[in-house]
ZAKE-507795 format. One line per 10 residues: number of its first residue (from 1); their letters; for each residue x, y, z of C-alpha. Coordinates in pm, 1 decimal, decimal comma, m for minus. Example, Ala and Ser with C-alpha at 12.3 -4.5 7.8 and 13.67 -1.06 7.14 Angstrom:
2
1> AS> 1230,0/m450,0/780,0  1367,0/m106,0/714,0
***
This chain:
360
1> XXXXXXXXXX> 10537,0/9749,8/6737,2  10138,4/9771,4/6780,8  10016,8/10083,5/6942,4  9690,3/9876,2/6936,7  9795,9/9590,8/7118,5  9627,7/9607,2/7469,2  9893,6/9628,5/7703,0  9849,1/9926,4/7950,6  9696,6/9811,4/8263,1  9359,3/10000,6/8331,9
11> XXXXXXXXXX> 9412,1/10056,4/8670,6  9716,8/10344,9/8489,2  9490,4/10498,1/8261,0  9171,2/10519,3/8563,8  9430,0/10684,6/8796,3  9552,1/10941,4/8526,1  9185,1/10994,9/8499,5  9070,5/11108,8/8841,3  9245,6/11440,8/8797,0  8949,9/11567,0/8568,3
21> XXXXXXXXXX> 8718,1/11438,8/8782,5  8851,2/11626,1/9048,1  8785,4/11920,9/8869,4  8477,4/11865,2/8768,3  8489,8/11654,1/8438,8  8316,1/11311,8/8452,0  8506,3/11020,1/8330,5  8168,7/11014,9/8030,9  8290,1/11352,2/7910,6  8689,7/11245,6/7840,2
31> XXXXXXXXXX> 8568,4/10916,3/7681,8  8300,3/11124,2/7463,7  8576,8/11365,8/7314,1  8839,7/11071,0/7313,8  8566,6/10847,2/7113,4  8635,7/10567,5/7369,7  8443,6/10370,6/7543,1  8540,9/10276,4/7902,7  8180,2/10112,3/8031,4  8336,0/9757,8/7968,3
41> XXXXXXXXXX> 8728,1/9831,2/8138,5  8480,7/9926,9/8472,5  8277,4/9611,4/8487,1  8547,2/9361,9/8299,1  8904,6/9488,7/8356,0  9149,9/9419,6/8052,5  9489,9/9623,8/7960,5  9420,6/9911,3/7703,1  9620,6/9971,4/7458,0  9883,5/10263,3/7352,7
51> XXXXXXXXXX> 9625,7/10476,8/7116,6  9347,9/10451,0/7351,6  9571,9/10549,9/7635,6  9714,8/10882,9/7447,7  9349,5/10970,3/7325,3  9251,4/10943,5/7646,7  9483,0/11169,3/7818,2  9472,8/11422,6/7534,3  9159,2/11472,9/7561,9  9166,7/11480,2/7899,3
61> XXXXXXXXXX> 9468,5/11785,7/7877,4  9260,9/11892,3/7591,5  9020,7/12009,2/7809,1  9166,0/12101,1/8124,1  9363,2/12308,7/7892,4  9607,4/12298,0/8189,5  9991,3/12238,4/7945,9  10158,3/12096,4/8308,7  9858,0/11884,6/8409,4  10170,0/11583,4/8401,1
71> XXXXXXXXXX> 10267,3/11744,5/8719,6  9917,8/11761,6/8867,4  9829,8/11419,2/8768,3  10166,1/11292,9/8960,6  10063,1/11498,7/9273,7  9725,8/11343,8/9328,5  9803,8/10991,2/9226,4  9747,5/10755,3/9483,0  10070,3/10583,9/9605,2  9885,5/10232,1/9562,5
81> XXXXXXXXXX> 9780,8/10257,0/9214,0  10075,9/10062,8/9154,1  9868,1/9750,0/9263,2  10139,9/9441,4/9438,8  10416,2/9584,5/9183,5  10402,9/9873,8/9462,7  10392,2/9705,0/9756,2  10680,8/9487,4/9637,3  10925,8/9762,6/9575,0  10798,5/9951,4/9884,0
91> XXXXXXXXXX> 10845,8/9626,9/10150,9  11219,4/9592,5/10015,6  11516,3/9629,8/10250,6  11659,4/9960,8/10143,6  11584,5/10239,1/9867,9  11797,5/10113,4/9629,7  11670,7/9772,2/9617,1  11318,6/9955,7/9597,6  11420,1/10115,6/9261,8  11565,3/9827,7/9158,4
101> XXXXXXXXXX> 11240,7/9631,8/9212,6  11070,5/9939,1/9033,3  11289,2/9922,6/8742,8  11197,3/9562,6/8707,8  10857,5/9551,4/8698,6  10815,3/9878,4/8567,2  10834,1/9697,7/8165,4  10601,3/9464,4/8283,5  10345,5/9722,7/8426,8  10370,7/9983,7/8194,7
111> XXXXXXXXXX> 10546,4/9856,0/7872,5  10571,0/10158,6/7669,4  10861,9/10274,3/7934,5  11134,7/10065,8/8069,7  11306,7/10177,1/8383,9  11708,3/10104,0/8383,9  11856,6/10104,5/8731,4  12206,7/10243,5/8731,2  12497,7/10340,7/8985,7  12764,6/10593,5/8956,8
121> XXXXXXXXXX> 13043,0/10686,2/9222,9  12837,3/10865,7/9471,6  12471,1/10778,3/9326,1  12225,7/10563,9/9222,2  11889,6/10622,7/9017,9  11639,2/10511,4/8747,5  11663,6/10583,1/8404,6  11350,3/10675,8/8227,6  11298,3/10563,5/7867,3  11031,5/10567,7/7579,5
131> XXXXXXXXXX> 11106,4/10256,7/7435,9  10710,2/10225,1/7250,4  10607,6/10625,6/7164,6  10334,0/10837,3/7363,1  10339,3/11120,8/7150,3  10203,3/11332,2/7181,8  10157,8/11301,9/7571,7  10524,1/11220,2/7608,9  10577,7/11476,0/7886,6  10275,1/11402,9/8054,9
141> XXXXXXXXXX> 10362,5/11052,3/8154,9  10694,1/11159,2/8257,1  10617,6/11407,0/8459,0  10345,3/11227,2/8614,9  10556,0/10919,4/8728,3  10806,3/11122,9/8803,6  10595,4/11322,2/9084,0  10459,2/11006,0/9211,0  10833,8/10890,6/9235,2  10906,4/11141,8/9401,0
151> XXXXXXXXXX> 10608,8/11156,0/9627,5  10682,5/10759,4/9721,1  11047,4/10864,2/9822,3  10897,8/11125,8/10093,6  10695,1/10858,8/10220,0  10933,2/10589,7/10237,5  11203,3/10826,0/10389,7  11042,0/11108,4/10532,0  10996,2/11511,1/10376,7  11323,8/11601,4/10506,1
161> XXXXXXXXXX> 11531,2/11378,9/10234,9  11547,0/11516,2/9894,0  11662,6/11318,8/9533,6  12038,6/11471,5/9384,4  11851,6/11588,2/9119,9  11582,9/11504,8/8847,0  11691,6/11532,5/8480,5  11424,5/11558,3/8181,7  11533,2/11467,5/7831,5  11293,2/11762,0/7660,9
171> XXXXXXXXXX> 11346,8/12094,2/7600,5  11279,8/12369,0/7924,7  10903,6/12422,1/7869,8  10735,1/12770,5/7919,8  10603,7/12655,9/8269,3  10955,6/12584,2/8389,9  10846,9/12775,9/8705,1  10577,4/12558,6/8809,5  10822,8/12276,1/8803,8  10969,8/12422,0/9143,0
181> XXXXXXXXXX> 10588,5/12336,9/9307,3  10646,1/11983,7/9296,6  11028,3/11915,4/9332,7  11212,9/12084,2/9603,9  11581,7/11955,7/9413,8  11753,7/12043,7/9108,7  11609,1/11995,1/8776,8  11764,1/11965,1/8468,2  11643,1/11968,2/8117,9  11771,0/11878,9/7796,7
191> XXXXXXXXXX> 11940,4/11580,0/7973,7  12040,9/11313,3/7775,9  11787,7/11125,0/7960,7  11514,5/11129,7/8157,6  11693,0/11035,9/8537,2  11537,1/11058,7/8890,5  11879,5/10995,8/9109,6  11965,4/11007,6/9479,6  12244,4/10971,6/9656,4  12416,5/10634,5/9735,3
201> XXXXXXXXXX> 12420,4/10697,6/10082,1  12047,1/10781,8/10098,1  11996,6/10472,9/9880,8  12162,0/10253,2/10138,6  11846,9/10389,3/10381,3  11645,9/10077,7/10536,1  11310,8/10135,1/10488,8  11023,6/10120,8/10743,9  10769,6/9942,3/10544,8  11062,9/9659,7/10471,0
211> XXXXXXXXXX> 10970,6/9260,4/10478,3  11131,4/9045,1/10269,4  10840,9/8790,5/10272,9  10562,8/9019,7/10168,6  10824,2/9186,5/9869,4  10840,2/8869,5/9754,0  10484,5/8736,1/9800,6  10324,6/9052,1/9629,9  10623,4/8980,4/9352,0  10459,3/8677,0/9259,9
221> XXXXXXXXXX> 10119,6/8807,5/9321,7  10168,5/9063,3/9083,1  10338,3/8838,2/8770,2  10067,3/8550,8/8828,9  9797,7/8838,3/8765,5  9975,6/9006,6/8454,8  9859,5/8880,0/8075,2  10098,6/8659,5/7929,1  10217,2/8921,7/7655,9  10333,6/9152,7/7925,2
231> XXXXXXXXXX> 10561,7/8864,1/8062,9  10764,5/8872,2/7777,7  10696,5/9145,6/7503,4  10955,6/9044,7/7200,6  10893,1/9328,2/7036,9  10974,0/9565,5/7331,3  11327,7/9368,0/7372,5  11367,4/9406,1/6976,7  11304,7/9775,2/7048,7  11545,4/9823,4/7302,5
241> XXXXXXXXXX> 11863,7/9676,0/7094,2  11789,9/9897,7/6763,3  11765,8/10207,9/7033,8  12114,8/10156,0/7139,4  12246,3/10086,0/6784,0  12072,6/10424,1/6640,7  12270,8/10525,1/6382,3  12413,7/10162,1/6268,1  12115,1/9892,5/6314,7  12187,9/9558,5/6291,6
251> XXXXXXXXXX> 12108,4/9279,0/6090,1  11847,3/9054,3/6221,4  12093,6/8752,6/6264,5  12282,1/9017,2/6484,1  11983,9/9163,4/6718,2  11876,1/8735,7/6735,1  12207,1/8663,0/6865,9  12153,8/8972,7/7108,6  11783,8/8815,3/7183,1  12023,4/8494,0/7276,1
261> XXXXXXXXXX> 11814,0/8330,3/6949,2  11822,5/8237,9/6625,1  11741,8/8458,6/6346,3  11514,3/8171,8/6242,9  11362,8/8183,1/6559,9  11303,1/8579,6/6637,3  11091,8/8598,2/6284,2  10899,1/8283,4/6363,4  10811,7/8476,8/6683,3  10774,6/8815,3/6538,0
271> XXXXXXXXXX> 10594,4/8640,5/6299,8  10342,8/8481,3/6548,1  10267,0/8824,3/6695,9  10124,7/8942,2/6378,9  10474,4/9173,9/6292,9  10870,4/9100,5/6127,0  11184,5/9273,4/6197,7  11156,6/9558,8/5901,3  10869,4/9679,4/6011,8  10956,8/9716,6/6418,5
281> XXXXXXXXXX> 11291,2/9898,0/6239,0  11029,1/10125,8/6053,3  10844,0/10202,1/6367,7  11174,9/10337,4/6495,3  11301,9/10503,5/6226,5  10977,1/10679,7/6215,7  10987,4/10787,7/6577,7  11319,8/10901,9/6571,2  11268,6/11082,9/6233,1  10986,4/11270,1/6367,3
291> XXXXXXXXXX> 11208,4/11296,6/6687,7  11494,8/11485,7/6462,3  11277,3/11697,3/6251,0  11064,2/11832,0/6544,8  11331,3/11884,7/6806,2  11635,0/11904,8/6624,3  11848,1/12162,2/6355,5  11958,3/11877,6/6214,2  11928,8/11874,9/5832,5  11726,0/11600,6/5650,2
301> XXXXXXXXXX> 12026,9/11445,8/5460,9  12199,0/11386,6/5795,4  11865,2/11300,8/5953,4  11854,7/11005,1/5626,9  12207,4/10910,4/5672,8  12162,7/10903,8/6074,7  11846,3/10642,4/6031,5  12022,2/10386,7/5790,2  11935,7/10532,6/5415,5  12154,9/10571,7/5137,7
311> XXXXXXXXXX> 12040,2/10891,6/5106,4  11799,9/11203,4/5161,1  11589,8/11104,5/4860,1  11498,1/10729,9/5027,6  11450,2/10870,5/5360,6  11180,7/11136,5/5232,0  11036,3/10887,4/5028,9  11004,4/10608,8/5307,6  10912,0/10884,8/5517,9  10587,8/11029,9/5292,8
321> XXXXXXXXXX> 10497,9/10665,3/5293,3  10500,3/10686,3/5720,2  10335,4/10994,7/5741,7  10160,7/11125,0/5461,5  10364,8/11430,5/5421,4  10747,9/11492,4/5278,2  11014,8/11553,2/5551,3  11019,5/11908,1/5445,8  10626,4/11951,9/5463,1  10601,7/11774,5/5803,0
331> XXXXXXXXXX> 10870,1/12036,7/5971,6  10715,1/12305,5/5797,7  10334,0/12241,0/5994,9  10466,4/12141,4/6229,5  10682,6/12466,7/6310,4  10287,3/12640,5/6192,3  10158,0/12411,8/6484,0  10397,4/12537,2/6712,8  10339,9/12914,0/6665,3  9949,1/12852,2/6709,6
341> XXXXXXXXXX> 10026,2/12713,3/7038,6  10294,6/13011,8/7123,9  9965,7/13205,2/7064,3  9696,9/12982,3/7243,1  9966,1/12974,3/7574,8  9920,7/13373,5/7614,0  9545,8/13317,3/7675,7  9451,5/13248,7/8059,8  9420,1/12887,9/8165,6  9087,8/12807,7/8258,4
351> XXXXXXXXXX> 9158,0/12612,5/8515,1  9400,9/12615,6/8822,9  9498,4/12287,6/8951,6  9453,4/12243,4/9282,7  9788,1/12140,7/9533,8  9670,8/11797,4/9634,5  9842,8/11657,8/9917,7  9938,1/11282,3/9753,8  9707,6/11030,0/9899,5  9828,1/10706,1/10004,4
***
């Protein structure tokens, strides 16, 4: 999949933004040490795309030097930068039919994620997942949307109303603490997934703001103003059946039939968009290798056998051709790149973020 393809609407990436400038950074100085240039988004709005979105922000945490500026970010976002997708899942009936408006315009919005809605027992939540890589802003976009989430839930329900619990699919970080600033409920990490859940009867809340007419209205308002490859992204869909098969991918004939398609058909389309099925397999191979070696003690020959190759010698071989460096040389600097940053987080931040109340 095309971390170049412009797909991220501006609107995002200008809202993530603001923080900075809050603090004193002008939007000039992030695009200067990103080596973007943002002049034409202002005056001729088009979507951005995946690299220029992570430069962007880590250059923006680059220097804010702030490791939980996700949070920040979150806290400050205005409630409305999610353009008619917001005011659609706002204006529904009840909470839970708000998430599950979220959750479906959420891929359309913001591809790189996809939002699942799902229901257990006694609750009901969203399911965050990285279906196109951020790295290495991962947690920043998580955390961010996940504040705002949970900043849109106060102001649909009121202060007094809390989630179950919020679940993050990373490791505890060293600012664990500051995590308790922004949610007042329990907080997991190293979840299986990244979850924002309530309960069912708080889902079942009517909401103030609800009208069926406008949801529906803004709906359409919002998918009429979308460009036509964020409509229907095959390559995002592709990437979503080889997640769940990790370990045994299938054939293309098989993930066409998934696609409800021919296998003639999905590489005439893949084709058309300028990519084929081996490489969007790479791409995720790649990911989750780098995934493994980084966050995992998993050894490389189970890594190789855990991705599809016969063995650890193809793996490091297709992997050297991904990244430049051997499996064993990429964990090794990358453990060295670790331990700088161990030594970098003792120093004072130079900067304090400030406790914005989130603006509607």
């Amino acid at each position: 999949m095309d971390r170049d393809t412009p797909i991220i609407l501006p609107d995002y990436v200008f809202s993530y933004l603001e923080f900075p400038e809050r603090l004193g950074f002008t939007l000039d100085d992030v695009c200067r040490k990103a080596g973007i240039d943002l002049i034409g988004y202002k005056h001729n709005p088009q979507p951005i795309s995946i690299n220029h979105a992570v430069k962007l922000i880590t250059a923006a945490m680059d220097m804010l030097k702030m490791p939980y500026s996700g949070l920040a970010v979150g806290q400050q976002m205005r409630l409305t930068c999610h353009g008619m997708a917001g005011v659609s899942a706002m204006a529904q009936p009840t909470y839970s039919e708000c998430l599950q408006a979220a959750s479906r315009l959420c891929e359309k919005a913001f591809p790189p994620l996809t939002m699942e809605y799902f229901e257990t027992q006694n609750t009901v939540g969203l399911r965050i997942l990285e279906c196109m890589s951020l790295a290495p802003v991962s947690h920043f976009f998580i955390e961010s949307i996940t504040v705002n989430f949970y900043n849109i839930l106060h102001f649909l329900l009121g202060s007094e109303y809390e989630p179950e619990y919020i679940a993050f699919s990373y490791p505890e970080p060293k600012y664990s603490q500051v995590y308790a600033r922004y949610f007042k409920c329990k907080v997991r990490f190293n979840a299986e997934h990244n979850e924002f859940v309530v309960s069912k009867q708080l889902a079942q809340r009517e909401l103030l703001l609800a009208n069926k007419g406008i949801a529906r209205m803004a709906e359409q308002d919002f998918l009429k103003s979308l460009p036509s490859i964020n409509l229907n992204y095959l390559p995002k869909k592709l990437r979503l059946i080889l997640m769940q098969s990790v370990g045994a991918f299938p054939s293309l004939e098989t993930a066409a039939r998934k696609l409800g398609m021919s296998g003639r058909t999905l590489r005439r389309q893949l084709n058309s968009l300028g990519t084929n099925f081996q490489n969007e397999l790479d791409l995720l191979r790649r990911e989750f290798a780098i995934s493994y070696l980084t966050k995992s003690d998993k050894c490389i020959t189970e890594i190789a056998l855990m991705l599809g190759f016969c063995d650890s010698s193809a793996f490091s071989k297709a992997f050297k051709k991904w990244t430049g460096e051997s499996p064993r040389e990429f964990k090794k600097n990358h453990a060295l790149d670790q331990y700088r940053e161990f030594l970098n987080d003792d120093e004072p931040s130079q900067l304090q973020d400030a406790e914005f109340v989130a603006p509607v």
